[in-house]
Structure formats: structure tokens, C-alpha cells
C-alpha positions in Angstrom: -16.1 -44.5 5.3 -14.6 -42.2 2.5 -17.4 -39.3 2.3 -18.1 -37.8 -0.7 -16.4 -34.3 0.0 -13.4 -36.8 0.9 -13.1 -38.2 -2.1 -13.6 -34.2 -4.2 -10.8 -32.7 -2.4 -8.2 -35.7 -3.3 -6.3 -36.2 -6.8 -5.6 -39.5 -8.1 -2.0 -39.6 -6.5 -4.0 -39.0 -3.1 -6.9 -41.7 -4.1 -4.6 -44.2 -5.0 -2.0 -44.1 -2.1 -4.8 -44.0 0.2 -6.0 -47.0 -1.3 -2.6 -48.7 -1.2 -2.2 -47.9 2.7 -6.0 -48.9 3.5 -6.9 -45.7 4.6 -10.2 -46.4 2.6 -11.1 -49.3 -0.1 -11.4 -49.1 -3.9 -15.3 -49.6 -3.4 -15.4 -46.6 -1.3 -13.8 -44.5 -3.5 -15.4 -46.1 -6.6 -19.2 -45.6 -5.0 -18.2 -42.1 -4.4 -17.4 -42.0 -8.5 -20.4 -43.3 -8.9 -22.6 -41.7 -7.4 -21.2 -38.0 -8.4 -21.6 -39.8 -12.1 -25.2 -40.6 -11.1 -25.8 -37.0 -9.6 -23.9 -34.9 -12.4 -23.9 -36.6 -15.6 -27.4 -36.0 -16.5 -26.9 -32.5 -16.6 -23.4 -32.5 -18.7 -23.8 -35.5 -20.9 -20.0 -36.1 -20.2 -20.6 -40.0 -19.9 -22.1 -41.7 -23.1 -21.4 -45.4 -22.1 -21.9 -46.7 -18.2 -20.4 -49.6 -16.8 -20.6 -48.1 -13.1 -22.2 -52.2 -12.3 -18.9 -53.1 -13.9 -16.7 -51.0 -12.1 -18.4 -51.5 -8.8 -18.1 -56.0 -9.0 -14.6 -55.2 -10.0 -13.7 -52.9 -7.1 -14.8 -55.0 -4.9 -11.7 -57.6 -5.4 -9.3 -55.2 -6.2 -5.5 -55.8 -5.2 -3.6 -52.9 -5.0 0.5 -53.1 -6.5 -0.2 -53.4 -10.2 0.8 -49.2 -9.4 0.8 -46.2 -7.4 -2.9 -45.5 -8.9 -4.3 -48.9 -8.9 -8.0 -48.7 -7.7 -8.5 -45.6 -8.9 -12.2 -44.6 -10.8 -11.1 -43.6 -14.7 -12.9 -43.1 -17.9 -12.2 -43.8 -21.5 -12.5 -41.5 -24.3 -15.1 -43.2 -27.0 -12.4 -43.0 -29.5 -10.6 -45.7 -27.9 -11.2 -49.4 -27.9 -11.9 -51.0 -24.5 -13.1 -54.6 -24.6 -16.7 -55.4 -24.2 -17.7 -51.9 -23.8 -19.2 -50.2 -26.8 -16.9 -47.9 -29.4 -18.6 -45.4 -31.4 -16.3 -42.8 -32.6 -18.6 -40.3 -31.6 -20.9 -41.5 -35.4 -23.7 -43.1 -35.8 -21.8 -45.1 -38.4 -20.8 -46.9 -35.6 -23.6 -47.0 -33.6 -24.2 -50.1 -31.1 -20.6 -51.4 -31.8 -18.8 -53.6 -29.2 -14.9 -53.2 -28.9 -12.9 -57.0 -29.2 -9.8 -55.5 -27.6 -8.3 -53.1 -26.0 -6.6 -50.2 -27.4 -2.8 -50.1 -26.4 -2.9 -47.1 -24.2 -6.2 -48.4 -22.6 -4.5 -52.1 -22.0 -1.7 -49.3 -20.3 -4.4 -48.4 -17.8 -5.5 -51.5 -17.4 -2.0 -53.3 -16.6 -2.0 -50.1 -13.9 -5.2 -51.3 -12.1 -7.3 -48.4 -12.9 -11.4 -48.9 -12.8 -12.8 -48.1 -16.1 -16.4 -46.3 -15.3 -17.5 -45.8 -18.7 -16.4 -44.0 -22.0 -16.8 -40.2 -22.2 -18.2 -38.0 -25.1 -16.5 -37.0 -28.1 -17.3 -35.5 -31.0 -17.6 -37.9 -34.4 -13.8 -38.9 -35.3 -12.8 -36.1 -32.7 -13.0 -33.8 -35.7 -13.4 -30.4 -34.0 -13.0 -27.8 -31.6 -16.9 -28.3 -29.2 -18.1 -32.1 -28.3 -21.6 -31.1 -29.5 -21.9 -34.7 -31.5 -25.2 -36.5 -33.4 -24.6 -39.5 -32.5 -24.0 -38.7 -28.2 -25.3 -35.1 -27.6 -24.1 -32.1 -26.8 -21.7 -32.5 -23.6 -21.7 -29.4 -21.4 -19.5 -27.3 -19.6 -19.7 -27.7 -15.8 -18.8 -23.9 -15.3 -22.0 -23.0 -17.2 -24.0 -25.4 -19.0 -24.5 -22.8 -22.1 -21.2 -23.1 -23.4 -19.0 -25.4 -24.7 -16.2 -27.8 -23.2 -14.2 -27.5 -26.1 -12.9 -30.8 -28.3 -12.6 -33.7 -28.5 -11.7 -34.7 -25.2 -15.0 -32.7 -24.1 -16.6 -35.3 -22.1 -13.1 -36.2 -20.6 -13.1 -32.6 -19.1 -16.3 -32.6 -18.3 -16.5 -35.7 -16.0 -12.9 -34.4 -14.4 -14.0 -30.7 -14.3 -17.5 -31.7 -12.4 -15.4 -34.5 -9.9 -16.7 -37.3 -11.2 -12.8 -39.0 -11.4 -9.8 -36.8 -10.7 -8.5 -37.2 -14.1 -9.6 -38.7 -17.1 -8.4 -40.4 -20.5 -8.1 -37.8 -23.6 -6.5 -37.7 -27.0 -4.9 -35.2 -29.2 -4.6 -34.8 -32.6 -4.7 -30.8 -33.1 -5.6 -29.6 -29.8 -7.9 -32.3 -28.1 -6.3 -32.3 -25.1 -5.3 -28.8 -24.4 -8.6 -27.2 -25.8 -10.8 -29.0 -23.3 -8.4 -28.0 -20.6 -8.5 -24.6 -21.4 -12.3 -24.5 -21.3 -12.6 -26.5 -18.4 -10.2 -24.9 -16.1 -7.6 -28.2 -16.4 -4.2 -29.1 -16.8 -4.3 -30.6 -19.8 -0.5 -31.6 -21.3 -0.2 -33.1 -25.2 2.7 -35.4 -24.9 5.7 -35.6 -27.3 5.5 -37.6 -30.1 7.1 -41.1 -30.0 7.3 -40.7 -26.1 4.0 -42.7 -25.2 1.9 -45.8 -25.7 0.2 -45.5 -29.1 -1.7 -48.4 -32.1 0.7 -49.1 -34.2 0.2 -47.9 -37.5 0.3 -44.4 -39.2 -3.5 -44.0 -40.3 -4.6 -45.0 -36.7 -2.1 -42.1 -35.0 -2.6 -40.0 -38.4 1.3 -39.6 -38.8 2.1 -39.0 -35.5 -0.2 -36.4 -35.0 -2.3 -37.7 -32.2 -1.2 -39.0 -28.9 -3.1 -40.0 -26.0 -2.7 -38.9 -22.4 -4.9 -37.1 -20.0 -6.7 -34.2 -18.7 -6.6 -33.7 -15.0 -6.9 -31.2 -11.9 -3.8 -31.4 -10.9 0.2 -31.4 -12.3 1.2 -34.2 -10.4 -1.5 -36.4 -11.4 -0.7 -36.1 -15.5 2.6 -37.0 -14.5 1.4 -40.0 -12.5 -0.5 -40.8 -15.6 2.2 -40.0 -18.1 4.6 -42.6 -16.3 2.2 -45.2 -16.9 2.1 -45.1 -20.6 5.6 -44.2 -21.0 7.3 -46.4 -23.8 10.3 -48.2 -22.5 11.7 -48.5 -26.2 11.4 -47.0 -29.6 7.7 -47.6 -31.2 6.4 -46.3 -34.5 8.3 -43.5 -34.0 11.9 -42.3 -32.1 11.4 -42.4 -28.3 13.2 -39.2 -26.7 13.5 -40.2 -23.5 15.0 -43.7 -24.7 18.1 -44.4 -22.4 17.0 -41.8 -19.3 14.4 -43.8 -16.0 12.2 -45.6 -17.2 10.0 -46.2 -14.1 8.3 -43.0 -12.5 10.2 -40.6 -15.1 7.9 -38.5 -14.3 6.8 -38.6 -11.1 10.3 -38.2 -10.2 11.1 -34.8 -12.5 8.3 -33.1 -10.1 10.2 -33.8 -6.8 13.6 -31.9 -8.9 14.1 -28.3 -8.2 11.8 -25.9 -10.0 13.1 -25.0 -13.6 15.2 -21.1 -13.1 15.4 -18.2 -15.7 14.1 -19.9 -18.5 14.1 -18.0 -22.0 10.3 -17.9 -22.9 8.4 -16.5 -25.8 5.4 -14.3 -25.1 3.0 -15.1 -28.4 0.5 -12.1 -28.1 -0.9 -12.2 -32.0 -2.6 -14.7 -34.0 0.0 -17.0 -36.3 -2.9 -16.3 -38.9 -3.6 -13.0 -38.4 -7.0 -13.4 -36.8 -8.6 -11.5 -33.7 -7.5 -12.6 -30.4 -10.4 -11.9 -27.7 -9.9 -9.2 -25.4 -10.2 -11.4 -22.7 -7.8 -14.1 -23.7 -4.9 -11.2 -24.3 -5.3 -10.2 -20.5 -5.1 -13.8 -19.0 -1.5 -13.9 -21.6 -0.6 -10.3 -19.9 -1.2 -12.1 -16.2 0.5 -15.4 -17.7 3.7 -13.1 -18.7 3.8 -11.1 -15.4 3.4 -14.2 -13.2 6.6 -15.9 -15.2 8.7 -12.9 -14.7 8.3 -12.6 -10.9 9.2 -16.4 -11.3 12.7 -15.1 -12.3 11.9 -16.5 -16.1 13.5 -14.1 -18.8 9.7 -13.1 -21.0 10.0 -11.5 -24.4 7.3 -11.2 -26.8 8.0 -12.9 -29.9 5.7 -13.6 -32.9 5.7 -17.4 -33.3 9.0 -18.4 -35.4 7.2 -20.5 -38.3 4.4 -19.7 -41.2 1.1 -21.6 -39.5 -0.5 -21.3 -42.5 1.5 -24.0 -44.4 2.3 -26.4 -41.5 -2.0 -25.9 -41.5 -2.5 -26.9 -45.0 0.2 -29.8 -45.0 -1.5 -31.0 -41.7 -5.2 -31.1 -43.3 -4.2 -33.2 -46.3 -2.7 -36.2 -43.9 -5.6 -35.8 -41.6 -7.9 -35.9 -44.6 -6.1 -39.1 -45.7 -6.9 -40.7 -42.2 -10.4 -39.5 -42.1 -11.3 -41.3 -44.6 -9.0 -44.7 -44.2 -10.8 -44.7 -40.8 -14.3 -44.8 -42.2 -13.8 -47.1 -45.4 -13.6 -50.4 -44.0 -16.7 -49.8 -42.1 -18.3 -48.4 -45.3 -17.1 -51.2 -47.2 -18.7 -53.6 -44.7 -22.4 -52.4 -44.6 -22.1 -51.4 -48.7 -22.4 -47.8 -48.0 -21.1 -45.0 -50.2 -19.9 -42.1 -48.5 -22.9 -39.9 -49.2 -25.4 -42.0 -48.2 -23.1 -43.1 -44.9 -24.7 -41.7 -41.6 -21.9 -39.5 -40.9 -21.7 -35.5 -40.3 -21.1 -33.1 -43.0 -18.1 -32.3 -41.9 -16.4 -35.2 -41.6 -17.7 -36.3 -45.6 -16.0 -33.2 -46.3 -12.8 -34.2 -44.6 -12.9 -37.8 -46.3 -13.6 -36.7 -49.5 -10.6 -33.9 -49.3 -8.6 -37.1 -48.0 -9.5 -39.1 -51.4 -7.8 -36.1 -53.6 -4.6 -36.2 -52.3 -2.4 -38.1 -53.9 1.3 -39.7 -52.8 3.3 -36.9 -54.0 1.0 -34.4 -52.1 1.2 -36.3 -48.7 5.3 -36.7 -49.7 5.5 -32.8 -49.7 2.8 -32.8 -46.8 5.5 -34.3 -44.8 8.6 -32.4 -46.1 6.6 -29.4 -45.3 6.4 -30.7 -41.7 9.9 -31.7 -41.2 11.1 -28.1 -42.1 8.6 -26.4 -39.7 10.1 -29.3 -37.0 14.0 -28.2 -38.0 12.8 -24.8 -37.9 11.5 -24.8 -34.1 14.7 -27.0 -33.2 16.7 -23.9 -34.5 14.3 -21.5 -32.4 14.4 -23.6 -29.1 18.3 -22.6 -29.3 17.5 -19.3 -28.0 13.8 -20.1 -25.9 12.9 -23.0 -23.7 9.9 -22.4 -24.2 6.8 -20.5 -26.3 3.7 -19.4 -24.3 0.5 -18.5 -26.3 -3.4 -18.4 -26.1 -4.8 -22.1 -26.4 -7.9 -20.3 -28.2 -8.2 -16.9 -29.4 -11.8 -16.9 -27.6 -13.5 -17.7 -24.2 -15.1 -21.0 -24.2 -17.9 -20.4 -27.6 -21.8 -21.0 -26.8 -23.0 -24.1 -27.5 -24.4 -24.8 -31.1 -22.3 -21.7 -32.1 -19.9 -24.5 -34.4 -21.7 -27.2 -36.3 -20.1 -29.5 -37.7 -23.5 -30.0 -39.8 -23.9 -26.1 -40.6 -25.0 -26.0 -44.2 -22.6 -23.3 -44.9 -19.5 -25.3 -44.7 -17.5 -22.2 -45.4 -19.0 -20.1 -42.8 -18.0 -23.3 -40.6 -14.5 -23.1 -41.7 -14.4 -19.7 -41.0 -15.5 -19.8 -37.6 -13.0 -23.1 -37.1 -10.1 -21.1 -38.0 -11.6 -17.4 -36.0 -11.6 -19.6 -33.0 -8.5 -21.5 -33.4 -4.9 -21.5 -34.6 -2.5 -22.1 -31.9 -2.8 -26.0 -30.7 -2.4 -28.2 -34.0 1.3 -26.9 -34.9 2.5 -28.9 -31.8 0.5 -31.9 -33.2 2.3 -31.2 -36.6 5.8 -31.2 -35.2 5.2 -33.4 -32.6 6.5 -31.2 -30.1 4.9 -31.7 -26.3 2.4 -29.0 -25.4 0.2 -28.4 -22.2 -2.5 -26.0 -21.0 -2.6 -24.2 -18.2 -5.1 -22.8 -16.3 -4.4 -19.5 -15.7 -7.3 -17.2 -15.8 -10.9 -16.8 -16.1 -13.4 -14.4 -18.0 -15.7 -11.6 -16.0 -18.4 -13.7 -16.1 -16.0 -17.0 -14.8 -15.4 -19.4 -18.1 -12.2 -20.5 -17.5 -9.0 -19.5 -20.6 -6.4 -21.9 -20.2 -2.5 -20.8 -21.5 -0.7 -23.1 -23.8 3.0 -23.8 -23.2 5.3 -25.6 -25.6 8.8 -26.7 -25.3 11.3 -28.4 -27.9 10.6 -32.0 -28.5 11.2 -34.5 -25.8 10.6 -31.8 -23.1 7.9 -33.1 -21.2 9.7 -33.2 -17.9 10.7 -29.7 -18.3 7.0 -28.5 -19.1 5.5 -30.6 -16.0 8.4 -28.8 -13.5 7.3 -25.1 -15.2 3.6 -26.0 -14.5 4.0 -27.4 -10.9 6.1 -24.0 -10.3 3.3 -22.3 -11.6 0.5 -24.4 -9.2 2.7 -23.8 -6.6 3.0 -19.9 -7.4 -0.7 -19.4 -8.4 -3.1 -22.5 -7.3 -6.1 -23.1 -9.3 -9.9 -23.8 -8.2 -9.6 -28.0 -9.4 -13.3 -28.2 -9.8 -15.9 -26.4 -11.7 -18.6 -25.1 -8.5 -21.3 -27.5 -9.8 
């Protein structure tokens, strides 16, 4: 019988080749999920919608082969789709509604014969940096329940930083990923655009800015998961990984040698000009010492391109896919969008959205290429730039509404807290975070590293060197 502190100590590479050689069954390991789900999730809110009945019928009569992590407890971000389980975008606009389908990275898992527990928190459209939504609740941070898990993917880390599942589905379209990560004490990774399973249309990936993937305790698990929704052909956009293995990419990368003297950029100042915590500049000074004795070459460099304008290009597409997200729905129950039960925020965002006309998103992407030519130019002379994920330790919670009545004061604190993640989202370069150090009083600061695009494998390698060099506690001591 798998025990409980079994099933904490393994990753989902461990859980699912156990399960493969019958060391222990997919119920066992699934009423172990469970039951940490029933034990922890009342405290964290990280779980919004429960299907552990579901997951435990289903376990029951699983066949292992559909892949190296078939059988294996997971859980769905409520920003995507899963059949028969409800969707509500983190709003109240959709409130009690029941997915048809599955999303295309969630049929992915699905194919891969991983056990869907329930759908984690998010805030509403996954518009900000804290998961602290209406419609849900706040979701809590298992290192200490005062402060935030960051956003959007905050239930995602949550559930995986508390042990509920190993690793967990998350999205990101500015940071999503990597900013829960860092708050959370996970490897989070954003992967390159065009590389993985995504819908297939522009509003529903806002240009190529968000991708889906995971956040998880360990390297080798993301690249486990990364295999599984890694597209075989070109999709919406160019695939480049096109022609290399197709099966276990990954996976495979990991068992190469460890990446030597690579030519990194140390990013010690905000690309904005705002205040970088104390705190957050020591865990870069350990990140940049612990490189070097890895016989990397570390300069410090400011970052190569103006954040600022990739910034402003980025908001007016997002603010064009806020609001083509909403209207049909709006449309459907006759609801303006004033009188539409959605956060302040996000009417701000839709209504931005409806300004912008063709010839501003036209030069919102021109914009966008150049800053993506530009960092193809600066990955010439560095393999790779390491910065801050946040310029501050995880923030209390209620500390950034997305309701505030001062909107400006809202957008200030967005921007104080921020800066570093959505440029990667922009040029659709991969991006993971790290986690590399922890405040005096323990919240964890995660490091964000970023390569040139279609890097992945090289990023993964540099991180397992780095678990390897300086292991991480996986689990928040909840």
C-alpha cells in the first residue's frame, strides 16, 4: 500500500513508472491525491472545482501505456475547457458553466492517461499578477497563507506547492507560469511559442502570447510534461523544433551532458526603471555566483530592448482579446459591458481593447517583431539572460485588487511589482523560473531564465544542472 509520505516524496516521472511496473496501482496513488486535496485545500482554496469521485471510478480501471505518466493525479487550470467539468474563467460571467469539449492541450493530457482531479483557481481571464478572484476566492500561498501565490496559475502552484499532485496544468500569457513558480518555490518554464499544443485561433492564444504547460517540483517532470504536448508539425504558428525527435524530445535532452560555459546576462535593474526589493537583488547575486562556479561566463548587462514599448504594444493586443473573449457571452445573456458581472479591471481592459483600431494592432505587431529581431541579434553574443521574475517577495494578500477603486493606484502597483515576465510572452521566446532563494522570513523568489527562441531543451539542461548543483525543498512545510 502506497502511504501517504510515499506518494510526497515522488515526482510524477517516479508516480507514473511506478505505476507502469505495479509497484503500486493508480488508485493508490490517486486516494493519496485525494485525500492531501481533502486535508489541504480548505486552507489554500487552490481547488475550485472537485471531481475526486470522478477521478477515483476512473482510476480504478486504469491501463497503463497511453505514456510514461499515465495514471498519474493532475489538475486543470479553470481557464481551460475540460468536458463535463465546469469552466468559469475565474468570472462570475461564467458562473455555473459546463465545458462541451476539451481544450487541445487538455485532450493532450488526456490521450497521456493522466487523472484529472479537478480545476485549480485563477484569477478572472488570468488578468493579473495574485489569484485573489470574486468569482473563486482568494487562493493562498502554502508557505504562509497571508500572502499571495502569484498569477494566474495560482491555484496550479498551490495544489503542487502543498503536494496535492506533483505537478499541475498552468498557462502563460505575461508571466502566469513563471510568477506562481517564483512565489511558490517551483520550477515553472513558459514554453516557446509555436512549440506546443495550443486552440487554434489568434484571440484564443492572444497572438501567440499565451502558451500552456506546467508548474512542477521538479526539472525532469516539466520536461515529461513538455513531451506530451509537443506539436509534431507546424500549428498556428512556426514549430522550432520541426524536423529534430519528436517523441520524448525532452525527456531525452535531460539525460545529455550538462550545458558548459555558457554566455549569460546578469539583469540586476528594472527594464522600467522601478525599485527592485532588497531581497530579490540578493537571491540574483547568489543566482550569478552559483552560475559562475558552474563554469558559465556571468556579465551584468541591462536588458538589450526598451520594455516600455514591447509593454504598450503588448497591452493593446491583449486588450483586443479581453474583450473578443467576453462578447459572445455578453451578447448571449444581452448584457452591456457595464452592467456585465465582471471585475473592474478586466472592463477596463475590454474597453481599452474596443479603441484600438487595425492600424494600431498592425504597428502593435511591427513593434513586436523588432523587439524579437532585436533579442535574435543579442542571443549572438549570450545564451542566455537571467533576471528577477518579480521585483518583490511574494505581496500580502489583498495588497493588488483588481477591483481597487483607484484604478491608477492599481496600475501603479501592477507595474512596481512587475516588469520582467511578459517580454518573453511578447517575443515568444521560452522562459522558466527557478527556484533559487528565499526571503528571511522564508517566501520563496524564484529567478527567471530566458534563452533565444526554440531553446527549451537548452533551458531544461541549465535548470537540471542547477537542481543538481543547488537542490530545492519541492514542497511548501504545510
Amino acid at each position: 500500500m502506497l502511504s501517504l509520505d510515499d506518494y510526497l516524496a515522488l515526482d510524477a516521472v517516479a508516480l507514473g513508472a511506478g505505476i507502469a511496473k505495479g509497484d503500486f496501482s493508480a488508485l493508490e496513488v490517486n486516494r493519496c491525491a485525494v485525500d492531501r486535496a481533502q486535508a489541504i485545500n480548505p486552507a489554500l482554496n487552490a481547488i475550485v472545482h472537485e471531481d475526486f469521485v470522478g477521478a477515483l471510478k476512473r482510476a480504478e480501471s486504469n491501463t497503463t501505456g497511453a505514456s510514461p505518466l499515465a495514471g498519474v493525479p493532475f489538475l486543470i487550470k479553470d481557464l481551460s475547457p475540460v468536458a463535463g467539468l465546469p469552466v468559469n474563467f475565474g468570472s462570475a460571467l461564467f458562473k455555473d458553466h459546463i465545458a462541451q469539449a476539451n481544450s487541445k492541450i487538455v485532450q493532450r493530457y488526456a490521450d497521456a492517461g493522466l487523472n484529472f482531479l479537478g480545476k485549480t483557481n485563477t484569477p478572472e481571464w488570468g488578468l493579473t499578477l495574485t489569484t485573489e478572484p470574486q468569482q473563486g476566492g482568494a487562493c493562498r500561498n502554502p508557505w504562509h497563507t497571508d500572502f499571495s501565490t502569484g498569477g494566474s496559475s495560482g491555484g496550479a502552484a498551490a495544489a503542487v506547492a502543498a503536494g496535492i499532485v506533483p505537478a499541475a496544468h498552468a498557462s502563460d500569457g505575461g508571466g502566469s507560469i513563471r510568477i506562481p513558480a517564483a512565489n511558490c518555490g517551483l520550477f515553472g518554464l513558459k514554453p516557446s511559442r509555436g512549440l506546443t499544443a495550443i486552440e487554434g485561433t489568434l484571440a484564443e492564444c492572444w497572438s501567440g502570447f499565451s502558451v500552456g504547460h506546467v508548474v512542477s517540483q521538479t526539472v525532469r517532470d516539466s520536461a515529461a510534461f513538455l513531451d506530451l504536448i509537443t506539436l509534431s508539425e507546424h500549428g498556428l504558428f512556426a514549430n522550432p523544433v520541426l524536423g529534430g525527435p519528436a517523441a520524448a524530445h525532452f525527456t531525452q535532452a535531460l539525460a545529455t551532458e550538462a550545458p558548459s560555459a555558457l554566455r549569460i546576462a546578469l539583469v540586476t535593474t528594472h527594464p522600467t526603471g522601478e525599485t527592485i526589493d532588497p531581497e530579490v537583488l540578493e537571491g540574483m547575486r547568489i543566482a550569478g555566483a552559483l552560475l559562475a562556479n558552474l563554469g558559465h561566463h556571468v556579465e551584468e548587462r541591462p536588458h538589450p530592448v526598451d520594455h516600455a514599448t514591447a509593454g504598450a504594444a503588448m497591452s493593446k493586443i491583449i486588450g483586443t482579446h479581453v474583450l473578443q473573449s467576453i462578447k459572445p457571452r455578453l451578447d448571449s445573456l444581452g448584457l452591456s459591458l457595464d452592467d456585465a458581472p465582471v471585475e473592474l479591471s478586466t472592463k477596463v481592459m475590454a474597453k481599452g481593447g474596443a479603441k484600438v483600431s487595425a492600424s494600431d494592432y498592425v504597428a502593435a505587431r511591427d513593434c513586436l517583431r523588432a523587439a524579437e529581431l532585436q533579442m535574435s541579434d543579442f542571443h549572438h553574443q549570450f545564451d542566455v539572460i537571467v533576471s528577477p521574475v518579480l521585483s518583490k517577495p511574494p505581496a500580502p494578500l489583498g495588497w493588488l485588487d483588481m477591483n481597487a477603486s483607484d484604478m491608477q493606484n492599481y496600475a501603479k502597483k501592477f507595474r512596481e511589482y512587475s516588469g520582467f515576465t511578459a517580454f518573453y510572452n511578447g517575443t515568444g521566446a521560452p522562459s522558466m523560473s527557478v527556484p533559487l532563494h528565499r526571503t528571511a522570513s522564508g517566501l520563496p523568489i524564484g529567478i527567471m531564465m530566458s534563452a533565444d527562441w526554440g531553446q527549451d531543451a537548452l533551458l531544461l539542461r541549465l535548470a537540471a544542472q542547477i537542481e543538481q548543483a543547488a537542490p530545492w525543498q519541492r514542497r511548501a512545510p504545510i
